[in-house]
C-alpha positions, -999 to 999 in steps of 0.1 A, spaced: -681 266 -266 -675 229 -253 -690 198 -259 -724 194 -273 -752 178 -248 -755 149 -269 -717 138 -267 -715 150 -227 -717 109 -217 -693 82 -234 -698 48 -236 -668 26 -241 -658 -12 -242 -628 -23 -221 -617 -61 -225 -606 -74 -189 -576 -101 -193 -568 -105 -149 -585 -133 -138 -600 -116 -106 -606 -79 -104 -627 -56 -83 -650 -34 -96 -633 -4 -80 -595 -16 -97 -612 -24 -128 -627 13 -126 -593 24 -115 -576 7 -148 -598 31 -167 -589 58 -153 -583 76 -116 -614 99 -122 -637 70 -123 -618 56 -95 -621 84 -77 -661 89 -79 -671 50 -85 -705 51 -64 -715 13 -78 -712 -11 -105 -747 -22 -131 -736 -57 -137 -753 -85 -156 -743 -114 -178 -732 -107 -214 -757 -141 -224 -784 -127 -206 -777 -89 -216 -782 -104 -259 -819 -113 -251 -826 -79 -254 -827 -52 -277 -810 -25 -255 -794 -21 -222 -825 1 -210 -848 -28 -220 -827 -52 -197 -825 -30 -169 -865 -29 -167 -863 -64 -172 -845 -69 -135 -816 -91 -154 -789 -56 -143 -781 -60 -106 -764 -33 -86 -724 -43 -72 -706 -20 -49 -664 -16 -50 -654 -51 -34 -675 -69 -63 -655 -94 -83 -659 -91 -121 -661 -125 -134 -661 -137 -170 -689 -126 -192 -698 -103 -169 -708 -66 -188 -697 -37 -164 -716 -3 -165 -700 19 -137 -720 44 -119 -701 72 -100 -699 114 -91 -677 136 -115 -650 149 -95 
């Protein structure tokens, strides 16, 4: 019983209308778990992020930085965040 392996991660899209957010309120707005266990943010710009065909690819590609809790998410900015389950 439970959930498959391949449906164990979830990847969702959030729109961000606040004009300046951190990345730990923005992962709090989510939801308290992800609060909770935010370890860091994988940021990069969503112009830059279209020059590739997949996340993974712009990762390797160095264009993903790493942003801990005081970051402020600015516009355009794509927001992956990285944290422990609780």
């Amino acid at each position: 019983p439970g959930v498959p392996a391949e449906r164990t991660q979830t990847t969702k899209m959030h729109v961000l209308r606040s004009n300046e957010i951190s990345a730990l309120d923005f992962a709090g707005k989510l939801r308290k778990e992800i609060r909770d266990g935010f370890m860091f943010a994988e940021v990069t710009n969503c112009f830059d992020l279209v020059q590739f065909e997949s996340y993974g690819e712009a990762k390797d590609a160095g264009i993903v930085r790493m942003e801990g809790k005081e970051y402020v998410i600015r516009d355009g900015d794509v927001v992956f965040i990285n944290g422990n389950k609780k």
